[in-house]
FISEVO-751524 format. One line per 8 residues: number of its first residue (from 1); for each residue x, y, z of C-alpha. Coordinates in steps of 0.001 Angstrom, whole numbers. Layout:
// FISEVO-751524
NUM	X,Y,Z ~ ... $
***
This chain:
// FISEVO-751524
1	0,0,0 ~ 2690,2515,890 ~ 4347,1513,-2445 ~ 1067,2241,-4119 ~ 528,5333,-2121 ~ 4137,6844,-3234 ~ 3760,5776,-6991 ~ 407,7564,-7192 $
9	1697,10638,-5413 ~ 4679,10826,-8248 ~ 2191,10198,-10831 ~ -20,13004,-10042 ~ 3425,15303,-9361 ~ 4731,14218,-12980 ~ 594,15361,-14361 ~ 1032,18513,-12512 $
17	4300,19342,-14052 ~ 3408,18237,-17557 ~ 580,20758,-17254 ~ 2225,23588,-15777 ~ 5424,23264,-17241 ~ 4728,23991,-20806 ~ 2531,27031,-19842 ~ 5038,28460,-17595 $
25	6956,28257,-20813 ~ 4691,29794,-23359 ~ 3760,32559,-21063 ~ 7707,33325,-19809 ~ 8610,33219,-23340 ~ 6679,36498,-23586 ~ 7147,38371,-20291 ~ 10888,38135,-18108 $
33	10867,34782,-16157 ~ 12382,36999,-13082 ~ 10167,35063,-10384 ~ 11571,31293,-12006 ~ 15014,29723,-10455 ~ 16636,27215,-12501 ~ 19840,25187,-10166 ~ 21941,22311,-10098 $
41	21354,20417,-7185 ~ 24581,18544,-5749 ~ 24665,16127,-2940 ~ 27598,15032,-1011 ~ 27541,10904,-376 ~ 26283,9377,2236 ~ 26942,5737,3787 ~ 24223,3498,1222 $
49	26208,1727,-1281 ~ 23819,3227,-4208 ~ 24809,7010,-3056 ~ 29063,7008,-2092 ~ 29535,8350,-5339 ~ 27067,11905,-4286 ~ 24122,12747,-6590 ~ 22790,15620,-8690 $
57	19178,17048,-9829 ~ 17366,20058,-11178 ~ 15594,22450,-8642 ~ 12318,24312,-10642 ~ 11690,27449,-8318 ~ 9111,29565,-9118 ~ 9500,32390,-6308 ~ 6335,33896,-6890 $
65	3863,30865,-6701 ~ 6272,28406,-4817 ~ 6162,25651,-7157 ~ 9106,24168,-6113 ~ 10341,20910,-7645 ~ 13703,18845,-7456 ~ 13727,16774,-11017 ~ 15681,14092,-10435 $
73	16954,11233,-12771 ~ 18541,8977,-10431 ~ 14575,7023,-9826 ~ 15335,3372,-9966 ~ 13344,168,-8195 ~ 15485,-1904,-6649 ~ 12406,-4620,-6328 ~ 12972,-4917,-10570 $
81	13840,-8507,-11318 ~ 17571,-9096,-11246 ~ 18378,-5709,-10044 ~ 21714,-6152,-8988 ~ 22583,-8464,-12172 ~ 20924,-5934,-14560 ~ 23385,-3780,-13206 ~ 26599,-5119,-13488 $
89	25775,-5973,-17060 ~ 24927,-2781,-17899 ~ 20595,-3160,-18389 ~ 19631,-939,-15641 ~ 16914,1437,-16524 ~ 16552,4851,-14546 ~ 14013,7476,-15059 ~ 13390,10775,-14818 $
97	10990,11979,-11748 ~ 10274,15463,-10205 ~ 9771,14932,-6691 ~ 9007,18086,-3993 ~ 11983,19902,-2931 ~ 11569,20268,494 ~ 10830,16045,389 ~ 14055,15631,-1586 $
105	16328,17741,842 ~ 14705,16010,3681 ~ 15799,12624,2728 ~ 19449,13929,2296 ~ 19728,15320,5865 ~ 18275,12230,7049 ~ 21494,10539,5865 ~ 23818,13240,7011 $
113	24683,14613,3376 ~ 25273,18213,2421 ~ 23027,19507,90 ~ 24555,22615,-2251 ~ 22695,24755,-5101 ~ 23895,25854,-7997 ~ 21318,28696,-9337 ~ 22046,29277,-12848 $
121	22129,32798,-14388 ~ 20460,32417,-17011 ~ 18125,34555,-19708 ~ 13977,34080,-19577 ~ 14471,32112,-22853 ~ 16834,29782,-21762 ~ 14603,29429,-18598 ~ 11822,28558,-21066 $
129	13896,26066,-23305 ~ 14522,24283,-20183 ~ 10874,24361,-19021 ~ 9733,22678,-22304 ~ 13083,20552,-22343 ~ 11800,18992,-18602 ~ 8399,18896,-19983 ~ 8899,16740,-22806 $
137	11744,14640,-20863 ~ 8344,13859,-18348 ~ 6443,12216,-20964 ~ 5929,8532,-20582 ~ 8177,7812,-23550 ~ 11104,9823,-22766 ~ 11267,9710,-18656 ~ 13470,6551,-18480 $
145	16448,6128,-20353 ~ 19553,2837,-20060 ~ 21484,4147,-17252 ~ 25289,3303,-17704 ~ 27531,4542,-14580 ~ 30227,6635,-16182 ~ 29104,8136,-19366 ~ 24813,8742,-18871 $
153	23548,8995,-15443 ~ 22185,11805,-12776 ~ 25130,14185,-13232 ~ 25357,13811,-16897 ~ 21813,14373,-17801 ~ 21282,17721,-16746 ~ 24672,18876,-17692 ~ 23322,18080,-20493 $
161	19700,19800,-20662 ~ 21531,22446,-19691 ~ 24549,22765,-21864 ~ 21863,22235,-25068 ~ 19495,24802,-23864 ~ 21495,27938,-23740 ~ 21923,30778,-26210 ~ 25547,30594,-26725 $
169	28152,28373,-25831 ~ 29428,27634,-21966 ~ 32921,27774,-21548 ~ 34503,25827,-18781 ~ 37595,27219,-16594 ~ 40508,25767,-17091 ~ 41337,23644,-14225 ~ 44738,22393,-12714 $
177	46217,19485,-15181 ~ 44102,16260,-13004 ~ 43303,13265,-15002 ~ 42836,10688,-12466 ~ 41320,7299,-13657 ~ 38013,6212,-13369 ~ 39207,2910,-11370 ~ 40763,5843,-8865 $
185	37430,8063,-8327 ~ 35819,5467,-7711 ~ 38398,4277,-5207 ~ 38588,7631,-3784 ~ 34678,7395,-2845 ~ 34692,3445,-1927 ~ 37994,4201,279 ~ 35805,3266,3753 $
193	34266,-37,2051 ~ 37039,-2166,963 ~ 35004,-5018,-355 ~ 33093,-2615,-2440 ~ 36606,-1364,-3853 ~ 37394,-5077,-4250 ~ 34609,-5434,-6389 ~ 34633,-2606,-8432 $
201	38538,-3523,-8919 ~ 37563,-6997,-9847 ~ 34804,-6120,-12836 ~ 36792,-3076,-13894 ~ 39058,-3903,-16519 ~ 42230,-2299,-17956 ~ 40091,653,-19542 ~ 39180,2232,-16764 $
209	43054,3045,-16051 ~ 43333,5222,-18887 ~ 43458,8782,-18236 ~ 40438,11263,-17968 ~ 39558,14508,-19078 ~ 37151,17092,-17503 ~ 34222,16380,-19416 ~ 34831,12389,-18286 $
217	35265,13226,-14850 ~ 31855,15008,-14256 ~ 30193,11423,-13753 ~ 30728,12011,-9500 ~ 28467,15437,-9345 ~ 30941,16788,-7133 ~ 33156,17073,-10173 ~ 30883,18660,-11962 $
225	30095,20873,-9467 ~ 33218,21902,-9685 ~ 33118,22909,-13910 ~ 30088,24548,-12982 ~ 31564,26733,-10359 ~ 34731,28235,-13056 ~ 32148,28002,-16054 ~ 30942,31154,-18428 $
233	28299,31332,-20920 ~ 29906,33417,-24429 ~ 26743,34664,-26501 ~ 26536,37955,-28361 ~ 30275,38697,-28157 ~ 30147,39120,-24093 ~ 30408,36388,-20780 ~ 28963,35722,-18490 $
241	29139,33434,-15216 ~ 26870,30484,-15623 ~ 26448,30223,-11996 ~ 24971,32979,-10331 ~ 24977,32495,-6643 ~ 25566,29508,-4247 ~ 24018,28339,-1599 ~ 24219,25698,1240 $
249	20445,24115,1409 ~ 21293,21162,3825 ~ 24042,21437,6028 ~ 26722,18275,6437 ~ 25557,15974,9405 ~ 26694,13253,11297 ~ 27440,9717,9164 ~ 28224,6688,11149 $
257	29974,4489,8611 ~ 29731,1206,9045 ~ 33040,-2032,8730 ~ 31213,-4407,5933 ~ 33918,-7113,7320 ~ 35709,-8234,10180 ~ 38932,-8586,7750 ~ 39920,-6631,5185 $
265	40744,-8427,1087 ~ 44796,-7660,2083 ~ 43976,-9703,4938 ~ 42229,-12245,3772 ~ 44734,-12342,661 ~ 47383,-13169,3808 ~ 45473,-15464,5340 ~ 44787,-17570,1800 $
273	48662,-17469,1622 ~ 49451,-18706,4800 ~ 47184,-21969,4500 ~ 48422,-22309,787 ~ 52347,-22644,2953 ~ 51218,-24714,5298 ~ 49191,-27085,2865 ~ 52321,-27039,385 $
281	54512,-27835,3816 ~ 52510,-31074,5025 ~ 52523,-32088,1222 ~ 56551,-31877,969 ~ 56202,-34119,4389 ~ 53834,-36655,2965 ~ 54898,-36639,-518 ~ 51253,-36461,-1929 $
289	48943,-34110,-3546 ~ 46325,-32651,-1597 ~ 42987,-33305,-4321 ~ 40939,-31972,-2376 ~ 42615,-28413,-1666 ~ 43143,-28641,-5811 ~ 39177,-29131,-6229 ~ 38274,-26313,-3931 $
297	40481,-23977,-5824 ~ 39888,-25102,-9069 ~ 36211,-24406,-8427 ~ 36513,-20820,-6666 ~ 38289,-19505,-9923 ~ 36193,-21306,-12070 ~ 33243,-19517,-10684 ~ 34968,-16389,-10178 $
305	35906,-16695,-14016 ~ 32330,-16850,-15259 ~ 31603,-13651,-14031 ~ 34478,-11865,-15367 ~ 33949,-13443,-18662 ~ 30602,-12559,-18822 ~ 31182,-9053,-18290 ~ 32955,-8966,-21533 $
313	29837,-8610,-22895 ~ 28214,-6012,-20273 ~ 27433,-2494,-21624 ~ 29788,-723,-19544 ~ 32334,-137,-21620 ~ 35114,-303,-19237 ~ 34509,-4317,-18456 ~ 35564,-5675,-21452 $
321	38838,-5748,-21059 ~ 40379,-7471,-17916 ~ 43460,-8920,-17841 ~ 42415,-10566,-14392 ~ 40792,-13115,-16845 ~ 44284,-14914,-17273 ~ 44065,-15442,-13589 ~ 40050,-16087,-12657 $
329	38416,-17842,-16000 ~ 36491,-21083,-16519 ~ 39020,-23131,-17114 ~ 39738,-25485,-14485 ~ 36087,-26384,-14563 ~ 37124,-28169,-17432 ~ 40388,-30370,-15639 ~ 38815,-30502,-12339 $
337	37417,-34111,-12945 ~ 41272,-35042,-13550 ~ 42839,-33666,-10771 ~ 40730,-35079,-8350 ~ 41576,-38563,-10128 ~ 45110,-37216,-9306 ~ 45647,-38059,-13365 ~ 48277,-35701,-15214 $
345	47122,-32946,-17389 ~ 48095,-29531,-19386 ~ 46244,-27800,-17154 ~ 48996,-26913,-14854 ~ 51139,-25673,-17564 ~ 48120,-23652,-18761 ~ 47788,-22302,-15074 ~ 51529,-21305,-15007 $
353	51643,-19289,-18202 ~ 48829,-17641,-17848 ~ 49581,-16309,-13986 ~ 52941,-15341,-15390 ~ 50864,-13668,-17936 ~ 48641,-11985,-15047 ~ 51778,-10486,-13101 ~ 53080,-8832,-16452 $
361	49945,-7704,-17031 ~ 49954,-6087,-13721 ~ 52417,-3297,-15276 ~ 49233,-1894,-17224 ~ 46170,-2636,-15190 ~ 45432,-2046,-11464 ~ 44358,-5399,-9790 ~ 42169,-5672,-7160 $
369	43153,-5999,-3842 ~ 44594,-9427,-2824 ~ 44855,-10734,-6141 ~ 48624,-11072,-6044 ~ 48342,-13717,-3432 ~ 45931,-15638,-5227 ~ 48295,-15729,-8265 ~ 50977,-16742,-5509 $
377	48778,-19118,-4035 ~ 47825,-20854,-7602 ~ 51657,-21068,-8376 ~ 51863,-23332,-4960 ~ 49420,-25980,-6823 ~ 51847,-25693,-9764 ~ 54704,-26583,-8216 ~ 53170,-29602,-5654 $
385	51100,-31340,-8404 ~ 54054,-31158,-11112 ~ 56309,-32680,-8306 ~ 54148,-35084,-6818 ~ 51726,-36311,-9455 ~ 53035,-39791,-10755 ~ 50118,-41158,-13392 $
***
């Protein structure tokens, strides 16, 4: 019922809008729009995994009559079928929803997170281009759009609303020479969760080392609240500053972040290493192969492989090429029935080259945490079933 309750009260906000909007428009077109505020919304992070990265939205202020609406395009269900698997591979669907701005800010200082505007100095007909732009991006056939993490998402699509709606062209500052990586923003904003940096380190592949430039880097809204900030509009031979004035709605609060493990992946990286030593140790004693220690293995990175090979075919762009392949693929589901018949087989020799492969590779690509012991830890097996394997 609540579920109902909240996707009736958006439909009737998104009616509202769809008839105000346009008339707003039509009649601003004609006299100044001085009573209308048009500002990017950006919010700092706060401690759920879906918002470390911050978020960003369109405030609609009308001064005079108080209409006062956050659009935001960061609406997603997590109840969707397959949420989380949509997502990794790239099928996630987001849409576009205008929600009341005093509800919007509330749910931000609930978590703790700052929340800054942004109001735009711009002409009555840009204000109006903007209007109808929001407008038609509220109709039933345009409101939800494939989200994809890095390149269209809630900082990116009103940058660019924006951007296409003005009368001349906006000229960004230039900034000190940074051109971090994606893999380290998104490291910078995971740096309290290290299994979520584990992850993201895992499924990122050797793209998302390359170098950014501005325009890449205004994925995290604080980013582009920072172009923003420098930014000028050129139009009729003059400039002007895009941003008018700024102002702190929701002040920072308290965020109690939470360990996701008792031990961190570099410790649990050591600990896999130590038992690897002390398995290898009691095999030199007996002279024999421990299968079962082979199996277990074998099936971890088998598993572990699927994924990463199926994210060569995800739509984020950045997946399909990971060189951790060479170290976590399918293969050994394909040799595990030998092994545990202690039988010899290539796939030892395969293992070898292709974690010798993984550590060179290592000069190009950032690994994820830990992995380095696994490859260490494979080379054990290597070395005890090559010594001790007799058939």
């Amino acid at each position: 019922m609540k579920r109902f309750k909240r996707i009736f009260k958006t439909f009737c906000l998104s009616l509202a809008c769809l008839c105000t909007l346009p008339s707003m428009a039509q009649e601003q077109s004609v006299n100044p729009m001085d009573s209308i505020e048009i500002g990017l919304i950006t919010c700092s992070p706060h401690e759920e995994i879906y918002s470390l990265y911050g978020h960003s939205a369109l405030r609609y202020h009308d001064l005079r009559t108080d209409y006062d609406v956050a659009f935001n395009w960061g609406v997603f269900n997590f109840d969707t079928p397959h949420f989380v698997l949509r997502f990794v591979f790239g099928l996630t669907d987001y849409e576009l929803a205008p929600v009341p701005f005093k509800d919007f800010c509330k749910y931000y200082q609930h978590w703790g997170s700052m929340v800054t505007e942004q109001v735009l100095n711009l002409t009555p007909e840009e204000k109006a281009r903007i209007a109808l732009a929001l407008q038609n991006n509220l109709k039933p056939e345009n409101r939800t759009y494939r989200y994809n993490y890095f390149y269209d998402n809630c900082s990116t699509r009103p940058r660019d609303m924006i951007e296409r709606n003005l009368t001349g062209e906006l000229v960004y500052k230039d900034l000190p020479d940074q051109t971090p990586t994606y893999r380290q923003m998104v490291g910078e904003h995971t740096r309290n969760h290290p299994w979520a940096t584990v992850g993201n380190d895992l499924l990122l592949g050797i793209k998302a080392d390359f170098k950014t430039d501005r325009r890449q880097q205004e994925f995290l809204p604080e980013n582009l609240f920072r172009s923003f900030s420098g930014a000028q509009i050129y139009a009729y031979g003059e400039y002007r500053p895009l941003v008018k004035e700024t102002r702190q709605i929701v002040k920072p609060g308290v965020q109690i972040i939470e360990r996701d493990f008792i031990f961190t992946p570099i410790e649990c990286g050591i600990m896999l290493m130590v038992l690897a030593l002390l398995i290898l140790l009691l095999e030199w004693k007996r002279k024999t192969v421990f299968r079962w220690w082979d199996a277990l293995l074998m099936l971890l990175q088998g598993l572990a492989g699927i994924i990463l090979f199926l994210m060569i075919f995800s739509q984020h762009p950045t997946t399909s090429i990971n060189l951790q392949l060479l170290l976590l693929n399918p293969i050994p589901l394909f040799f595990i029935w030998k092994v545990i018949k202690g039988r010899k087989t290539v796939y030892w020799q395969i293992l070898v080259g292709m974690t010798c492969l993984f550590l060179i590779g290592g000069l190009w690509q950032h690994y994820a945490e830990g992995m380095y012991f696994v490859a260490l830890c494979l080379l054990t097996r290597y070395w005890s079933n090559i010594r001790y394997t007799r058939k």
